[in-house]
N, C-alpha and C positions, 0 to 999 in steps of 0.2 A: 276436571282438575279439582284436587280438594281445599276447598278455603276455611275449613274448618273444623274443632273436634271437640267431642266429648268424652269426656274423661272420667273413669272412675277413682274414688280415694285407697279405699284400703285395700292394700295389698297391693296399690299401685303410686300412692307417695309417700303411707308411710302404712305398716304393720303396730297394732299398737299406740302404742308411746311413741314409739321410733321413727326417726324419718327415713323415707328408704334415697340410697344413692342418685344423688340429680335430681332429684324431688324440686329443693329451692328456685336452682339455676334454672329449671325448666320454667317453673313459676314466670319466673325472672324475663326468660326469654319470647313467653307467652305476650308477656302484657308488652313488653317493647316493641314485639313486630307486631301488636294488635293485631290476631289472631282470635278471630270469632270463637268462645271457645264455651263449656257449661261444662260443670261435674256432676256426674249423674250417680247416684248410689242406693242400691238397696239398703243402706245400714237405717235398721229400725231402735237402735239403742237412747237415740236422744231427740231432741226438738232441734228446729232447724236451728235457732239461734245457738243453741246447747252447741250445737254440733260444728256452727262456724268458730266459736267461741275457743273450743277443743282444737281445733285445727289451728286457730292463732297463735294459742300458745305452745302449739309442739313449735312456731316460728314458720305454717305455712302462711300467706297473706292472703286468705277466702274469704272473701266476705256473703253472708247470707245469701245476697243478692245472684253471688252465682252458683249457685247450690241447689238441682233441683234431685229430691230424695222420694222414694216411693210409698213413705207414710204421708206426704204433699198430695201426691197423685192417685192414693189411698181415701183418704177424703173427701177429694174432689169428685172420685166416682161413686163415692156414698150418698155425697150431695145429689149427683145426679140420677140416681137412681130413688131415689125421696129415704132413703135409709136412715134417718133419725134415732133411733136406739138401738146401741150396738153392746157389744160386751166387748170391750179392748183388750184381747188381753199381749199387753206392750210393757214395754219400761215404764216405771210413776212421769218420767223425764219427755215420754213424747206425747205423754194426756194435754199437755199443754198446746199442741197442735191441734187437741181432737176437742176441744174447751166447748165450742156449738153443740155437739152431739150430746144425748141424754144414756148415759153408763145404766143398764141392763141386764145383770146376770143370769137373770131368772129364764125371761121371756125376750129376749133379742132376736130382732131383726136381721141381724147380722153378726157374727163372729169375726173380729178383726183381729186377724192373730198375726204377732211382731215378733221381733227377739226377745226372752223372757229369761233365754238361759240354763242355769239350774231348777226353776222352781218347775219345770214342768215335771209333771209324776201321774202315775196311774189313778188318779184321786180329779186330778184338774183335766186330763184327757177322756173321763170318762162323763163328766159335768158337762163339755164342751160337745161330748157326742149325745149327750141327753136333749141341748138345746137342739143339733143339728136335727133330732129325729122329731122334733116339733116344729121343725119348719123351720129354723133360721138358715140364711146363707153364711156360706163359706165365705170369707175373703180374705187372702195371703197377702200380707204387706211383700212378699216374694216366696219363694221355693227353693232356695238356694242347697243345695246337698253340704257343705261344707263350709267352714270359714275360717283365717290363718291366723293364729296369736302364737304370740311369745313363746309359746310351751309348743306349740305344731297346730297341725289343723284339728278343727273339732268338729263336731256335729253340727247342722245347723236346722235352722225349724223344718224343711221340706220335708224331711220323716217325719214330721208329727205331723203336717198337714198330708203327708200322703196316707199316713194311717188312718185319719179322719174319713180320707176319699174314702178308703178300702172298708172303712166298720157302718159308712153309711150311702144313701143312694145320691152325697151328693160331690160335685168336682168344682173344686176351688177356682174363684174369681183371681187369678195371679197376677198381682196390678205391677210389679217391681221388674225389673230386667228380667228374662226377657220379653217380654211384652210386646206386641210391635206398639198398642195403643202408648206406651212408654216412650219409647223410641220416637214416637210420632209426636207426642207431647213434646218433645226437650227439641228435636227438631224446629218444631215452630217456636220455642223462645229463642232459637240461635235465628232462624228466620232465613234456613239451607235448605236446598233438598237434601234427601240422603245421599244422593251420588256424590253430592260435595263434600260429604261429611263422615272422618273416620272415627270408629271409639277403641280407646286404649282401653286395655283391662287385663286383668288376669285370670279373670274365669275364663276357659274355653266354651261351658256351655249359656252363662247367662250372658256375658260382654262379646264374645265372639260370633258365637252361632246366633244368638239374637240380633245381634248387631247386622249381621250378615243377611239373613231373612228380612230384615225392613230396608235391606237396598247398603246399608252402610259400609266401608269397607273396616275390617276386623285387624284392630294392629294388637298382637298380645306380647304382652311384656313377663320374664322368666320372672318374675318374682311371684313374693304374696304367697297366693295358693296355687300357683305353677307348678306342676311335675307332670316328668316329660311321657310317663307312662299315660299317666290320664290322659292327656292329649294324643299320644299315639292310640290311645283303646276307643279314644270318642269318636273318631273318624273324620273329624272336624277340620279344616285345614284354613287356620289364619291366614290373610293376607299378608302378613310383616310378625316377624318375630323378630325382638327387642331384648339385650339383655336385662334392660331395664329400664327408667322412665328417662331416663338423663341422656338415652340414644336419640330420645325421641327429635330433639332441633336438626342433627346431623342427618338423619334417615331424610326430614323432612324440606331440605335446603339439597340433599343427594336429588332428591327425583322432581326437582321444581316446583312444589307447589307453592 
């Protein structure tokens, strides 16, 4: 039986600025039936506080505390790996999480590559593959193919980090969905198995198919970056398909849990 979930934000309470339909209410309905729950996200744009912070004032009520993101979980495997100088290349906004690490452009340990955006160009992809052929690792805050805003989907890092794989001999450490090590992380803060435990999302291939492969069961909701071709071509087959996050109390009071 499932007593509990993790959640992703964007593109599944709000896109943007905007809050997407049942966003609140679900909130709302979350914390009343106290429902074991964690929001999990690859979003590399901000520091966690940065990012609860954003989330409040679109009028979601997340507080830091439940918010685990993959520049967190990025860290932590640098830590444990003894990775002390790294070249970040991230938002100015989520250095503030990386504050222990010693910034290395030259000679790093590691390349931590995040969302950066527009500034990536043939100039900084080719800097980054100079350190790789000196030995630094790879390591992908995620690999995500795409991601949804206000104008439609856009590109997102996993082709610059798949370019990197391709121009040199090495293959990226991918800490961020889908990871199972990810999944297994955010699991033991909810303190569920994964049988217990489903993830909403709307990527089919990082929230569903990842979710799915570490035991979870896969509920994907039609918004955000949903389109129904992508999911007919992935071969992927969601558990629960959702019009959107605001189905989610009904679906889940339908089948007992």
């Amino acid at each position: 039986m499932l007593k509990g979930l993790l959640l992703d934000l964007d593109g599944v309470l709000h896109t943007g600025e905007q809050v997407l339909p049942g966003a609140q209410t679900t909130l709302a309905w979350l914390k009343a039936q106290q429902i074991p729950h964690l929001f999990v996200t690859n979003t590399s744009t901000q520091s966690l506080a940065g990012l609860s912070q954003r989330l409040q004032a679109m009028g979601l009520a997340i507080g830091a505390e439940q918010i685990f993101c993959a520049p967190q979980a990025a860290a932590h495997w640098l830590r444990q790996q003894g990775l002390t100088r790294i070249w970040p290349l991230v938002k100015p906004q989520v250095l503030a999480d990386l504050a222990d690490f010693t910034s290395d452009e030259q000679t790093p340990q590691a390349l931590l590559i995040g969302d950066i955006g527009p500034v990536w160009d043939y100039a900084l992809l080719n800097r980054a593959f100079t350190c790789l052929q000196q030995g630094a690792r790879l390591v992908a805050i995620h690999k995500n193919r795409s991601w949804q805003t206000p104008q439609g989907l856009m590109l997102d890092i996993g082709a610059f980090v798949a370019a990197l794989e391709y121009a040199t001999p090495c293959e990226a450490v991918v800490i961020g969905k889908p990871n199972p090590d990810f999944f297994a992380a955010a699991l033991a803060r909810l303190q569920l198995p994964a049988s217990e435990v489903a993830m909403v999302g709307d990527d089919i291939f990082s929230d569903i198919d990842g979710a799915q492969q570490s035991g979870l069961t896969g509920i994907l909701v039609r918004t955000g970056k949903y389109r129904p071709q992508t999911v007919a071509n992935s071969g992927i087959q969601p558990d629960v398909s959702l019009p959107d996050i605001g189905a989610l109390p009904d679906w889940w009071v339908s089948r007992g849990a």
